[in-house]
TORPARO-755792 format. One line per field, with one value per atom (N, C-alpha, C): x, y negated, z negated; chain; atom name. Coordinates in steps of 0.1 Angstrom, whole numbers. Example, Ala and Ser with C-alpha at 12.3 -4.5 7.8 and 13.67 -1.06 7.14 Angstrom:
REM residues 2
u [132 / 123 / 132 / 128 / 137 / 129]
v [57 / 45 / 33 / 22 / 11 / 0]
w [-78 / -78 / -78 / -71 / -71 / -79]
baba [A / A / A / A / A / A]
dolum [N / CA / C / N / CA / C]
***
This chain:
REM residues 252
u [-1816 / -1819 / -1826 / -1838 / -1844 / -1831 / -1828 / -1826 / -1834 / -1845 / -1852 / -1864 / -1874 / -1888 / -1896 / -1905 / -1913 / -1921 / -1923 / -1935 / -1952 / -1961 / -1972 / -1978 / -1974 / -1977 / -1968 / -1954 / -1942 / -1943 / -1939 / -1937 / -1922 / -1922 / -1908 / -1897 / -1890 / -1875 / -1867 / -1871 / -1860 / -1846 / -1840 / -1832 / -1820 / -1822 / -1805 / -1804 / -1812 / -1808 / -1803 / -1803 / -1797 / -1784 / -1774 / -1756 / -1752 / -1752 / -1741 / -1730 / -1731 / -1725 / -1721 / -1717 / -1715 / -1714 / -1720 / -1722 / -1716 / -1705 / -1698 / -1705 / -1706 / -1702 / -1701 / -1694 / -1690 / -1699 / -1703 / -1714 / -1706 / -1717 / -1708 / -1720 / -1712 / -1724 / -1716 / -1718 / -1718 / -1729 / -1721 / -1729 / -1744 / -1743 / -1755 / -1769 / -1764 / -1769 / -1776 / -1770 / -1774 / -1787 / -1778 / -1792 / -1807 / -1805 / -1818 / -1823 / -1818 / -1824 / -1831 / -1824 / -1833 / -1843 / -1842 / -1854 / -1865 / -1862 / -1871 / -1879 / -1871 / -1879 / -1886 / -1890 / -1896 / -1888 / -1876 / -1867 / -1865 / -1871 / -1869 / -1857 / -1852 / -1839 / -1828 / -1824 / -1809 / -1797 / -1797 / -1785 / -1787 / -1795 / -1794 / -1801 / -1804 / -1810 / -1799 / -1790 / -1778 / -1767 / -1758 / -1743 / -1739 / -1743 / -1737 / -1736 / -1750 / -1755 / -1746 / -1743 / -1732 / -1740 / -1729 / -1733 / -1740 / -1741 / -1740 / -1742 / -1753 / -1746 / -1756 / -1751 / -1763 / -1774 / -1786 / -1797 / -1790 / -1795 / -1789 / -1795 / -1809 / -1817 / -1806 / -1801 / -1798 / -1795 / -1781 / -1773 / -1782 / -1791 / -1804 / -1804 / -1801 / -1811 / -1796 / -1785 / -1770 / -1773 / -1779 / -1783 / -1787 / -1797 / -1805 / -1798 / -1792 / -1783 / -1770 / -1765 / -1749 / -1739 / -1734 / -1721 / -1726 / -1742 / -1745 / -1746 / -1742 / -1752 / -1759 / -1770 / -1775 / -1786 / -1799 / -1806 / -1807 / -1793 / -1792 / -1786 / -1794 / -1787 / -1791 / -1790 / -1793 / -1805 / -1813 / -1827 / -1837 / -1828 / -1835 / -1848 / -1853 / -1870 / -1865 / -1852 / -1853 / -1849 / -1845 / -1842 / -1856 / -1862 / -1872 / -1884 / -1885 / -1892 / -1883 / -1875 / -1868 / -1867 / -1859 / -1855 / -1836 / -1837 / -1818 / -1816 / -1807 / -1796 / -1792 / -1792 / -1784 / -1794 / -1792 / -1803 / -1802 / -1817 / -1821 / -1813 / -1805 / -1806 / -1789 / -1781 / -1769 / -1764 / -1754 / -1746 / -1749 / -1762 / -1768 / -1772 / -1774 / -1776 / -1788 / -1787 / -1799 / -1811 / -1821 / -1834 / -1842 / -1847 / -1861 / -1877 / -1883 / -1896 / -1905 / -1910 / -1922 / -1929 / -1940 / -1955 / -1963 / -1970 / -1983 / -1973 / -1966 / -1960 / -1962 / -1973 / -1977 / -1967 / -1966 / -1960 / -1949 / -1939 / -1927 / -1929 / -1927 / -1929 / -1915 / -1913 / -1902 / -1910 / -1908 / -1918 / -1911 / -1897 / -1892 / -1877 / -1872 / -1860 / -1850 / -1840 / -1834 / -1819 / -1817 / -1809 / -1800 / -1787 / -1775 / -1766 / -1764 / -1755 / -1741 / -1734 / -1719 / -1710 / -1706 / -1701 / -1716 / -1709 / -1715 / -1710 / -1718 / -1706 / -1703 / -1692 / -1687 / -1698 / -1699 / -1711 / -1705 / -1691 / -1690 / -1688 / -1693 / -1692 / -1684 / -1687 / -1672 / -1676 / -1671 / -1666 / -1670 / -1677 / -1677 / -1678 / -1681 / -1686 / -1696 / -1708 / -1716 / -1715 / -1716 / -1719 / -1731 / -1739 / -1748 / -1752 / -1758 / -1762 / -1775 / -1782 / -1798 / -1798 / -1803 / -1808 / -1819 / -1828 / -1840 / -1854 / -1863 / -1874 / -1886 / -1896 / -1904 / -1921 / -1926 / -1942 / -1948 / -1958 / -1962 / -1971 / -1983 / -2000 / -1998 / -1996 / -2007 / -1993 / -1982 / -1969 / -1958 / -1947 / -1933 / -1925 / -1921 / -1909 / -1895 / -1885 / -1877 / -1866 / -1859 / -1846 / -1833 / -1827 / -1812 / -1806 / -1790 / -1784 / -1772 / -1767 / -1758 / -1752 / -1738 / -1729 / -1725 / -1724 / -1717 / -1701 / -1687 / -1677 / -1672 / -1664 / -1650 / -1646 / -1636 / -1629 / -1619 / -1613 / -1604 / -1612 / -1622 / -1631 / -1637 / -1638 / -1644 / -1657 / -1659 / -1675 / -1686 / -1693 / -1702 / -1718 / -1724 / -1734 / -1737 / -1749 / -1752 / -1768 / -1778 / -1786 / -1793 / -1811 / -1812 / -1827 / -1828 / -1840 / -1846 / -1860 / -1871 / -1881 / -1881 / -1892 / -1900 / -1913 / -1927 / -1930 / -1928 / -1938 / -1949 / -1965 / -1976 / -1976 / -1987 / -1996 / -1985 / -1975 / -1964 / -1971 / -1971 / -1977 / -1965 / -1974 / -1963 / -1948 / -1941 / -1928 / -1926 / -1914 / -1907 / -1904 / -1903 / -1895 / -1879 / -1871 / -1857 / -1849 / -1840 / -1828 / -1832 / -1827 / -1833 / -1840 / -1845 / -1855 / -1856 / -1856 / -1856 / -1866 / -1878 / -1890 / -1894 / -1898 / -1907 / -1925 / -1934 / -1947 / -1943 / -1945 / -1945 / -1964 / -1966 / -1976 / -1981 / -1991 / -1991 / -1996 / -1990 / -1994 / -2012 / -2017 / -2030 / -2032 / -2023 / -2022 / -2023 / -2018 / -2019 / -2007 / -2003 / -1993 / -1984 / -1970 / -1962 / -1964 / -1958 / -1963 / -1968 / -1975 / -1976 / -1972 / -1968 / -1961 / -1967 / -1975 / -1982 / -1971 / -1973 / -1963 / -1972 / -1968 / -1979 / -1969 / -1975 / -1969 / -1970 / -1969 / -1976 / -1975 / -1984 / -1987 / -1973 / -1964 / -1957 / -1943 / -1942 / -1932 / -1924 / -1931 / -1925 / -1917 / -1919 / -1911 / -1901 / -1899 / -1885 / -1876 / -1881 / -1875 / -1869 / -1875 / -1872 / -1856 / -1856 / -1843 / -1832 / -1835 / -1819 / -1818 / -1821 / -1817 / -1829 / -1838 / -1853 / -1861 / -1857 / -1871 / -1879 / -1885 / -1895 / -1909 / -1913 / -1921 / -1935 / -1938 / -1948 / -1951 / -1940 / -1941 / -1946 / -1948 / -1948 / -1960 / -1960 / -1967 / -1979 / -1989 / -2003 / -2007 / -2004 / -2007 / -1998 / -1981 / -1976 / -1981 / -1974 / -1978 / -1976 / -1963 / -1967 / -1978 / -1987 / -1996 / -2008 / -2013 / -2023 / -2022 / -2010 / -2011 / -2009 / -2008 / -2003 / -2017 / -2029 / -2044 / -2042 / -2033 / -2035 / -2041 / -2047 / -2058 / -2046 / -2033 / -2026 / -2013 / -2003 / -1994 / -1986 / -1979 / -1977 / -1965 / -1965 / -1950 / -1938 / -1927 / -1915 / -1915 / -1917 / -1917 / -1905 / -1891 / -1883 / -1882 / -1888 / -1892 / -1901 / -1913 / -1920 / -1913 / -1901 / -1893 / -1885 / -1881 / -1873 / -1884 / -1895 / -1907 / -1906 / -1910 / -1908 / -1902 / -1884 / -1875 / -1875 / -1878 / -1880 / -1889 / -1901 / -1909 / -1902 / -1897 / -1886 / -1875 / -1873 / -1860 / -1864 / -1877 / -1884 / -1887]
v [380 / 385 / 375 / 379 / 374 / 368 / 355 / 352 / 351 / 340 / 340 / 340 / 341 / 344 / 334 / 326 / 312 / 313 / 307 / 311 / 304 / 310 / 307 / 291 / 285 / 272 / 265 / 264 / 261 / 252 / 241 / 239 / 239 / 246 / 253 / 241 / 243 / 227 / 240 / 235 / 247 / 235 / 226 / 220 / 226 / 235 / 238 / 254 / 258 / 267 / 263 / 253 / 244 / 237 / 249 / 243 / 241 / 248 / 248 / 255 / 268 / 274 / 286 / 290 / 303 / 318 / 327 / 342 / 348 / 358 / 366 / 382 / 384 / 401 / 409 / 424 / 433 / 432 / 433 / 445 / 450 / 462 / 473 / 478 / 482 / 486 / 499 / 507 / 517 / 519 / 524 / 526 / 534 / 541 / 550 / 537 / 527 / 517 / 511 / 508 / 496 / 510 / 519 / 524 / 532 / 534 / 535 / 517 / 511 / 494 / 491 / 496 / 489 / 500 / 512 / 520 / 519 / 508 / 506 / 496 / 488 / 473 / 479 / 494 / 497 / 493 / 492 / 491 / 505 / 501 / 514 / 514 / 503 / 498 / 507 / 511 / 523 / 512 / 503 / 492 / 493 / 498 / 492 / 509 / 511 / 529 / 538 / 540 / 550 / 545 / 551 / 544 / 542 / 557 / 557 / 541 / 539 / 532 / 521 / 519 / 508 / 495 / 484 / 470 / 476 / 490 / 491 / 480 / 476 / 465 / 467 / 458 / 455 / 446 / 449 / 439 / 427 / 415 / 402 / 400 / 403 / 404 / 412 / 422 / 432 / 428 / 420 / 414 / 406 / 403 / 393 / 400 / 417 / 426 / 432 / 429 / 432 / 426 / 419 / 411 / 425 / 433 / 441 / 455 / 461 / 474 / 472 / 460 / 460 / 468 / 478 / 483 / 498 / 503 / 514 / 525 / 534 / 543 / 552 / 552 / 560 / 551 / 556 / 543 / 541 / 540 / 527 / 517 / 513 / 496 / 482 / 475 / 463 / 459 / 461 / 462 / 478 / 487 / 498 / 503 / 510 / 514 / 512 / 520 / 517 / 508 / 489 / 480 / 470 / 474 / 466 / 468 / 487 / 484 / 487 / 483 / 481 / 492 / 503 / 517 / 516 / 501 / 502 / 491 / 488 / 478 / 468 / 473 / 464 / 454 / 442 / 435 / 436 / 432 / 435 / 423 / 426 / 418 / 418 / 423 / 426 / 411 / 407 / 395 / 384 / 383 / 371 / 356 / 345 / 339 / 341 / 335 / 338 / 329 / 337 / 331 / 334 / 324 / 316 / 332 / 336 / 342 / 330 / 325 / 310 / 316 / 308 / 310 / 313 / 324 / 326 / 335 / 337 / 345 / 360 / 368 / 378 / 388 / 379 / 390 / 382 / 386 / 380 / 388 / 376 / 380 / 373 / 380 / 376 / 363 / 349 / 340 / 336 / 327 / 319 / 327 / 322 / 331 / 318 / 310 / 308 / 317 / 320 / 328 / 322 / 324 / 317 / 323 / 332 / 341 / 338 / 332 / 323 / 336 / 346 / 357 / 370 / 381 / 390 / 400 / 410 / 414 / 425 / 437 / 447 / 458 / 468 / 479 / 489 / 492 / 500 / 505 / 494 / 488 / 477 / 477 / 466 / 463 / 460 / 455 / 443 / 434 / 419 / 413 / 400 / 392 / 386 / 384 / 374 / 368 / 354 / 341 / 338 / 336 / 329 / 319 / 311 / 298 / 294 / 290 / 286 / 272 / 271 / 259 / 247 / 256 / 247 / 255 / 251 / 254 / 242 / 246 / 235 / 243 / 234 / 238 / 241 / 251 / 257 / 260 / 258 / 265 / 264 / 282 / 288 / 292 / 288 / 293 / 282 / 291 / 285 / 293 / 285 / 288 / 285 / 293 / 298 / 296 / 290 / 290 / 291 / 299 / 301 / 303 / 299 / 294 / 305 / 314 / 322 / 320 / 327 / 328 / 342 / 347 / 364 / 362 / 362 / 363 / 379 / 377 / 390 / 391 / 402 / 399 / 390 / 384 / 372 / 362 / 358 / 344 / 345 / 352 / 344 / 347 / 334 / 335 / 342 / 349 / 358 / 352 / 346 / 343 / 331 / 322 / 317 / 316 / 322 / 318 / 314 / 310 / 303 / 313 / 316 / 324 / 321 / 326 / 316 / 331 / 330 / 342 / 327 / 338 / 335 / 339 / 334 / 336 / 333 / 342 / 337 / 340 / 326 / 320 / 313 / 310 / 303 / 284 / 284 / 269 / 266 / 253 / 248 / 247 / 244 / 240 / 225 / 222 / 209 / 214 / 210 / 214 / 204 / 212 / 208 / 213 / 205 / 212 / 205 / 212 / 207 / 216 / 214 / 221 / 220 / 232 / 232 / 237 / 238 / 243 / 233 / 235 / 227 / 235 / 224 / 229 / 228 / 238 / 244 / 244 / 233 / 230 / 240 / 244 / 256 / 246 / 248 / 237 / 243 / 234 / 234 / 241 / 241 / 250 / 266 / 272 / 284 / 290 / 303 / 306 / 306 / 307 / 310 / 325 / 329 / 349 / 355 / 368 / 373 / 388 / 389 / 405 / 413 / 426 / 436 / 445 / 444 / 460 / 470 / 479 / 491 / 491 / 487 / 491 / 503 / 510 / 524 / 521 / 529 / 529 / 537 / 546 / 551 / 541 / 528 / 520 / 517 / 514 / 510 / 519 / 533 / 546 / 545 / 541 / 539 / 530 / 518 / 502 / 507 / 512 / 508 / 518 / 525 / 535 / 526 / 513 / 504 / 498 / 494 / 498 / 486 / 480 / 474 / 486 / 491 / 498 / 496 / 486 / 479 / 488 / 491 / 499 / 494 / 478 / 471 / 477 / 485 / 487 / 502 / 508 / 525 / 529 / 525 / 529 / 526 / 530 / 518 / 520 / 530 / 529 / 516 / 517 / 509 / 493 / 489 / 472 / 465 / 462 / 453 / 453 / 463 / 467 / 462 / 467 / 463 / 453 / 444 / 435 / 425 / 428 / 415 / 411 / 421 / 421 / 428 / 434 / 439 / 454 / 460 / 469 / 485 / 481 / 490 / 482 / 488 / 489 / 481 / 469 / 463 / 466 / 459 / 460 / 449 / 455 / 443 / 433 / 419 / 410 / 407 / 415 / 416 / 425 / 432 / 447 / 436 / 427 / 417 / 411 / 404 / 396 / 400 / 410 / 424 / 422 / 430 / 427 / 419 / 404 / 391 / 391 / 389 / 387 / 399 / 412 / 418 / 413 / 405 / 400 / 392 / 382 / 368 / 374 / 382 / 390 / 394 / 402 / 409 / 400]
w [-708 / -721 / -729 / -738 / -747 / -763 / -763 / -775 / -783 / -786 / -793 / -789 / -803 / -802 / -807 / -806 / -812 / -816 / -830 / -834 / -826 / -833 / -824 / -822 / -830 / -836 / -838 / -831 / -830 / -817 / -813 / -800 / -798 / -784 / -783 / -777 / -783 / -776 / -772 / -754 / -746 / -745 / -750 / -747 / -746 / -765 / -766 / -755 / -751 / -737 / -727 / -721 / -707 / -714 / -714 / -722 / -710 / -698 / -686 / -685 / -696 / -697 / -688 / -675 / -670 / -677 / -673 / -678 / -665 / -673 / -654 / -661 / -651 / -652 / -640 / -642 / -626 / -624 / -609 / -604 / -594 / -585 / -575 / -568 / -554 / -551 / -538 / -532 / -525 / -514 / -503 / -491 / -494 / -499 / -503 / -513 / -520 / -523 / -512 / -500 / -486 / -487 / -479 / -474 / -484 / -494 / -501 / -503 / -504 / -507 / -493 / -483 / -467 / -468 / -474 / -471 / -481 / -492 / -503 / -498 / -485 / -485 / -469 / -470 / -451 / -443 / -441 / -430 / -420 / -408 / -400 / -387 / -384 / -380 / -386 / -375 / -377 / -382 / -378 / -385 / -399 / -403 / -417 / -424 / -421 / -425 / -423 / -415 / -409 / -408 / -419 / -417 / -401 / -393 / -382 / -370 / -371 / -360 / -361 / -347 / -339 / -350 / -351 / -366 / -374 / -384 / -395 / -403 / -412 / -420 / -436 / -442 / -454 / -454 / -454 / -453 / -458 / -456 / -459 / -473 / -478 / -489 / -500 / -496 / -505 / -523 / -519 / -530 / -540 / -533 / -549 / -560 / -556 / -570 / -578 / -576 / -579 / -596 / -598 / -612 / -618 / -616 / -619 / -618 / -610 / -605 / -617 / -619 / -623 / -618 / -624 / -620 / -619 / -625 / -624 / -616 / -616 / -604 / -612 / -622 / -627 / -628 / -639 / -646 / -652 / -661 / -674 / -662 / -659 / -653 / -663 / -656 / -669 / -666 / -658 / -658 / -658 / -668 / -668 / -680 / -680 / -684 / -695 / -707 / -719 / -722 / -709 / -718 / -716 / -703 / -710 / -717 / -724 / -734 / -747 / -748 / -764 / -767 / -757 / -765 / -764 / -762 / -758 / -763 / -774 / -780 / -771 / -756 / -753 / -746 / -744 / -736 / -721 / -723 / -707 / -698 / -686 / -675 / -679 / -691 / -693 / -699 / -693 / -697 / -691 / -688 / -682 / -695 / -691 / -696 / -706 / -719 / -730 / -724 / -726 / -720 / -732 / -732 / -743 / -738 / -749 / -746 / -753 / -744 / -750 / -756 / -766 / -770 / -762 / -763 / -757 / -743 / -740 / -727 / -729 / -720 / -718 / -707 / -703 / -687 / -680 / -678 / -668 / -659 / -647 / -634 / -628 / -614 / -603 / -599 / -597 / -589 / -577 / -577 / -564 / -562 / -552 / -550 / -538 / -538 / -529 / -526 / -515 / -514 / -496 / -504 / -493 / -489 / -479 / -477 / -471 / -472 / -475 / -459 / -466 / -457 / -464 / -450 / -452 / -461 / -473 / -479 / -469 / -471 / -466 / -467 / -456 / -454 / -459 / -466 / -470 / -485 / -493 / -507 / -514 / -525 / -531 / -549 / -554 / -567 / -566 / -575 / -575 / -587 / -584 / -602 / -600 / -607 / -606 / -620 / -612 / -623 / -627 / -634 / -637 / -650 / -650 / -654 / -657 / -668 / -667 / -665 / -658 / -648 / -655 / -653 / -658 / -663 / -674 / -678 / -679 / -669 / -667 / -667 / -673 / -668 / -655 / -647 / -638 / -637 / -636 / -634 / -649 / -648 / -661 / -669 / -666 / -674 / -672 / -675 / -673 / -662 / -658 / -643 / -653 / -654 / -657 / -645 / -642 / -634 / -634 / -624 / -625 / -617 / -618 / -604 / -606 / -596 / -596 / -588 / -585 / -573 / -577 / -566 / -562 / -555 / -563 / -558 / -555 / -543 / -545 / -560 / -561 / -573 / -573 / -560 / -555 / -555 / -561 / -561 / -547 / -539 / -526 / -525 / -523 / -526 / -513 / -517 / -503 / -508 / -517 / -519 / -528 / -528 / -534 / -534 / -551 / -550 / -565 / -568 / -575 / -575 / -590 / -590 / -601 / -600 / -610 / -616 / -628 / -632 / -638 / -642 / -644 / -659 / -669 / -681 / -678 / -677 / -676 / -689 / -691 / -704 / -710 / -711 / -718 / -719 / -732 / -741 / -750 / -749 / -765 / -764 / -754 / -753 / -741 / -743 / -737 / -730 / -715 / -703 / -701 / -704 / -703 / -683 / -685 / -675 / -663 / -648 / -637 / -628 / -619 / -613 / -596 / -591 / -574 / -567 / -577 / -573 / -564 / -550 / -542 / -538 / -543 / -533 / -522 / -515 / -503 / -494 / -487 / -482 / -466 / -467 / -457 / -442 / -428 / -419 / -414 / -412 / -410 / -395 / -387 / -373 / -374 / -364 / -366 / -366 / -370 / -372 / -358 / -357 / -344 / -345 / -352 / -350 / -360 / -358 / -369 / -370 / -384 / -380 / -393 / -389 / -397 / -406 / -415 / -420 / -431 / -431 / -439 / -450 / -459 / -476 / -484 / -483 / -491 / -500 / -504 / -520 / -531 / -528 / -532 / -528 / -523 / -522 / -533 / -542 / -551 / -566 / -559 / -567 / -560 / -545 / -539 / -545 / -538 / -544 / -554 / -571 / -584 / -582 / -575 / -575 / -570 / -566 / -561 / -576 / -584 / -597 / -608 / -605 / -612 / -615 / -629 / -635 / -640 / -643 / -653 / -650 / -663 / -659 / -656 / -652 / -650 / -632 / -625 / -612 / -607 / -620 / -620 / -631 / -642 / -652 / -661 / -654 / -656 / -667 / -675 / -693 / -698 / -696 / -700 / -707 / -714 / -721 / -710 / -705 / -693 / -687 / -681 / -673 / -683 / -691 / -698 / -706 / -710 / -718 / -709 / -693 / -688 / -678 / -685 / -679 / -669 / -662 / -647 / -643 / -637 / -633 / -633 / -626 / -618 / -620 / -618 / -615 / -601 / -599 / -594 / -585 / -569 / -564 / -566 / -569 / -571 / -563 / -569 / -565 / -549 / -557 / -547 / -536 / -536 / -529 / -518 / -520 / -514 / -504 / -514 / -506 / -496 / -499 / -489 / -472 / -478 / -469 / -457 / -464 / -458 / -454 / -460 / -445 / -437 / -432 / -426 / -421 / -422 / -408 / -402 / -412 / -404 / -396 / -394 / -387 / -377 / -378 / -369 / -355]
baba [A / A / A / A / A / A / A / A / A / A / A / A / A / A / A / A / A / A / A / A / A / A / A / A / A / A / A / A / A / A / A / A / A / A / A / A / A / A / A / A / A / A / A / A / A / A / A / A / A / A / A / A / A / A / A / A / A / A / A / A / A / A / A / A / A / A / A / A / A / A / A / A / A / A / A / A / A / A / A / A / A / A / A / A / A / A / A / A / A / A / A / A / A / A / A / A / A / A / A / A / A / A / A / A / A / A / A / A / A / A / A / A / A / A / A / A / A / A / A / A / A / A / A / A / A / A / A / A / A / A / A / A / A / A / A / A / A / A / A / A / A / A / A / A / A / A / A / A / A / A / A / A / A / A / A / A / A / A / A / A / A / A / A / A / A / A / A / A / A / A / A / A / A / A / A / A / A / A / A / A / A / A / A / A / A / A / A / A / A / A / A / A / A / A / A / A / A / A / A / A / A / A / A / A / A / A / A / A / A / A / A / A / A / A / A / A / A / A / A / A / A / A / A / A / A / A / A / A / A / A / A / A / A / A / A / A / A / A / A / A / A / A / A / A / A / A / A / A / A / A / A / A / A / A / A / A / A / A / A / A / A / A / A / A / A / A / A / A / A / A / A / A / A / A / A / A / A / A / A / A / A / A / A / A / A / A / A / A / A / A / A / A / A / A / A / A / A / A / A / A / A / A / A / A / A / A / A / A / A / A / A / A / A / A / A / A / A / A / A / A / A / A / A / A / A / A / A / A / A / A / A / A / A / A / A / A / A / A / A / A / A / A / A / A / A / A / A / A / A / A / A / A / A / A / A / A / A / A / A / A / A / A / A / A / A / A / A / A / A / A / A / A / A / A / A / A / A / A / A / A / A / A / A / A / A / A / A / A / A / A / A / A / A / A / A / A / A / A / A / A / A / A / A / A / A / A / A / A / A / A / A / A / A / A / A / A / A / A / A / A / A / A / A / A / A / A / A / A / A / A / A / A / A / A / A / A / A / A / A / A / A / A / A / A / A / A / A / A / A / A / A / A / A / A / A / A / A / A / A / A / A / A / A / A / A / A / A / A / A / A / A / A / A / A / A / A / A / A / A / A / A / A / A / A / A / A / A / A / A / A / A / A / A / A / A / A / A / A / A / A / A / A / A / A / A / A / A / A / A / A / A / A / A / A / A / A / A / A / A / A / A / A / A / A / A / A / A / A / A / A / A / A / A / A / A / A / A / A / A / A / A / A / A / A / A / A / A / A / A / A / A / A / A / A / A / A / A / A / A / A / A / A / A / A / A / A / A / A / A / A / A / A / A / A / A / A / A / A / A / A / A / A / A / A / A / A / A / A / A / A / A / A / A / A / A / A / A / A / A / A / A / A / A / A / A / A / A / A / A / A / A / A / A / A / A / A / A / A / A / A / A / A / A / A / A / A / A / A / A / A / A / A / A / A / A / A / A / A / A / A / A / A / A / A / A / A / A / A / A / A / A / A / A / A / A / A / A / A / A / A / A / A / A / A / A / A / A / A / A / A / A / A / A / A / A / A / A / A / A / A / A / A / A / A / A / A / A / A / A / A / A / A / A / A / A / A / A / A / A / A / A / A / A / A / A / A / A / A / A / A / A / A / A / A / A / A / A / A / A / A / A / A / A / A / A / A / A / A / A / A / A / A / A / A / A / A / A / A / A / A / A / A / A / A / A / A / A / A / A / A / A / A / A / A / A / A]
dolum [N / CA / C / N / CA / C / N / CA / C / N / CA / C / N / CA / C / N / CA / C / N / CA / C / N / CA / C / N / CA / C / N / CA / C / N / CA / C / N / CA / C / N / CA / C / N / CA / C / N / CA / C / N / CA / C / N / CA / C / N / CA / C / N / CA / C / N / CA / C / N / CA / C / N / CA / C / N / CA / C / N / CA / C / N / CA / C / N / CA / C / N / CA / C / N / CA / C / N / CA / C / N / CA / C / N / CA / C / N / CA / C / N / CA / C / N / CA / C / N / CA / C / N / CA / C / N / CA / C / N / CA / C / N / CA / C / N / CA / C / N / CA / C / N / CA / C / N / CA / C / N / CA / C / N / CA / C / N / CA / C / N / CA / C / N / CA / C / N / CA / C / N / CA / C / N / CA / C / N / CA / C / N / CA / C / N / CA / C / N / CA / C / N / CA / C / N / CA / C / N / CA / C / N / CA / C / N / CA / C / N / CA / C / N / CA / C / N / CA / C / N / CA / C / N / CA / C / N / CA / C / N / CA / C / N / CA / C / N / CA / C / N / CA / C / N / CA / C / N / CA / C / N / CA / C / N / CA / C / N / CA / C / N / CA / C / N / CA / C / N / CA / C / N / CA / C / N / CA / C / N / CA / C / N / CA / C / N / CA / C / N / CA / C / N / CA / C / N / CA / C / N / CA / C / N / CA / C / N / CA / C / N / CA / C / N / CA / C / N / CA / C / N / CA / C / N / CA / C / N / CA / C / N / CA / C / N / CA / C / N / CA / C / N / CA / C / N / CA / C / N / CA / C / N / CA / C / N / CA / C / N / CA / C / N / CA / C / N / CA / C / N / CA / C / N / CA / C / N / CA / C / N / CA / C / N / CA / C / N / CA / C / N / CA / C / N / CA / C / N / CA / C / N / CA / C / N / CA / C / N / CA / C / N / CA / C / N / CA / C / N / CA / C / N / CA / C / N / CA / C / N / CA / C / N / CA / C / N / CA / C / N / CA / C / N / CA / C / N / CA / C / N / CA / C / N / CA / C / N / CA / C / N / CA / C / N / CA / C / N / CA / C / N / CA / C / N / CA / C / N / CA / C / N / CA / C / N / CA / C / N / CA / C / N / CA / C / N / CA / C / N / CA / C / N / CA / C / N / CA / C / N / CA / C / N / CA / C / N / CA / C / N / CA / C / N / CA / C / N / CA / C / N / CA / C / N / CA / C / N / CA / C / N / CA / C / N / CA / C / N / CA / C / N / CA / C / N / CA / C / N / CA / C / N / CA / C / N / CA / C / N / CA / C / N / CA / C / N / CA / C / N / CA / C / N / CA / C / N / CA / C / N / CA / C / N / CA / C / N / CA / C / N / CA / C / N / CA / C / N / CA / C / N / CA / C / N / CA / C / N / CA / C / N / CA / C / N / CA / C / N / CA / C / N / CA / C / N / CA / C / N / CA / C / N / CA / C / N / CA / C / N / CA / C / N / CA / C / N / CA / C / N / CA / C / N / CA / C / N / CA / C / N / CA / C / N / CA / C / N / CA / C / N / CA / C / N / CA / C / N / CA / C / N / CA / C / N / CA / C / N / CA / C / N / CA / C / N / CA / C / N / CA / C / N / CA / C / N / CA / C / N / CA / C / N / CA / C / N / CA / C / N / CA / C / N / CA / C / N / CA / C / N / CA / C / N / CA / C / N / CA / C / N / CA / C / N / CA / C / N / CA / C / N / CA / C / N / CA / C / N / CA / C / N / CA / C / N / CA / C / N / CA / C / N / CA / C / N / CA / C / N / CA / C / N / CA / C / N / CA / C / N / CA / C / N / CA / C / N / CA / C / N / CA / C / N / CA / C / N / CA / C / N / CA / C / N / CA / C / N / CA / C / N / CA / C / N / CA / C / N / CA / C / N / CA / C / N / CA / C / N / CA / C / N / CA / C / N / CA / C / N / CA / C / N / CA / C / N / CA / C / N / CA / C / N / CA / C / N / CA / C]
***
């Protein structure tokens, strides 16, 4: 959620944002959840597409987007269409930590993701809590990297996840970089790859994806302001829907 707003000629002190404060809230999720989410990220694997099939289970990616879904099965989720264009009181991303909108920031984007899967959760749903925390705000190319460290407990504390995720203000100026930071450059090796694995994206992927519970209408709606105020031609795929992608090659 957006606390405050800076003015243009302001340079921004993200200090008093990095308190160390924890933010809990439910989330939930249902069998019918696993399987539209493996079928959003092209999963054609009956383990994870058909309750039936012998190890049944939930993609390992799944739980990242629980931030986003909360406790909904409809789409007011806490990342739904009327909260990120301001037709809903309540803020976007729900009871998450307050995050800073910098000067000059046009478009928030998904950028890094670490993700630690502790236990597997249960394939047949569950009830949980996530923690979260802001981490760190630091300069980046053409913006700010945004960071935050969560844990996904049982409602008994047991912990099934740990991860740390980074959005993208592009064009963000004029502020101090506070907190800490786990961004690494990632150097690409000069050899060739060990394998490579093809996957067909359709164009209509990302009307699936948004239904595990990320509606932003930057992924659907090419009139929209995100879309044209963030310079982009079309309508973009979820960063995490990408990531979904990805470890389906690493798996593969």
């Amino acid at each position: 959620r957006v606390q405050r707003r800076f003015l243009a000629m302001e340079v921004a002190d993200t200090a008093p944002f990095i308190t160390g404060e924890w933010y809990s809230t439910e989330v939930e999720y249902n069998q019918r959840d696993l399987l539209l989410y493996a079928v959003g990220i092209g999963c054609e694997e009956l383990r994870f597409v058909y309750e039936q099939a012998p190890g049944f289970a939930a993609f390992p990616t799944y739980p990242v987007l629980l931030a986003m879904k909360g406790s909904s099965i409809d789409t007011d989720t806490p990342a739904s269409s009327d909260r990120y264009l301001g037709k809903s009181s309540l803020p976007l991303f729900g009871n998450g930590p307050p995050l800073p909108s910098l000067p000059g920031a046009r478009l928030f984007l998904d950028a890094e993701r670490y993700i630690e899967r502790v236990r597997e959760i249960p394939n047949t749903g569950m009830k949980m809590l996530l923690r979260s925390r802001l981490m760190g705000i630091h300069r980046k190319g053409t913006g700010a990297l945004i960071e935050t460290e969560s844990e996904l407990t049982g409602l008994d504390g047991s912990l099934y996840y740990r991860f740390i995720s980074s959005s993208f203000q592009v064009g963000a100026h004029s502020f101090r970089d506070s907190g800490r930071s786990k961004s690494q450059k990632v150097e690409l090796p000069s050899r060739n790859p060990d394998a490579i694995v093809e996957q067909l994206v359709p164009k209509m992927q990302a009307h699936v994806y948004r239904l595990s519970g990320d509606y932003n209408p930057l992924h659907i709606d090419g009139t929209s302001s995100m879309v044209v105020d963030g310079g982009l031609d079309e309508p973009i795929l979820h960063g995490l829907c990408t990531l979904g992608h990805a470890a389906r090659a690493v798996l593969s």
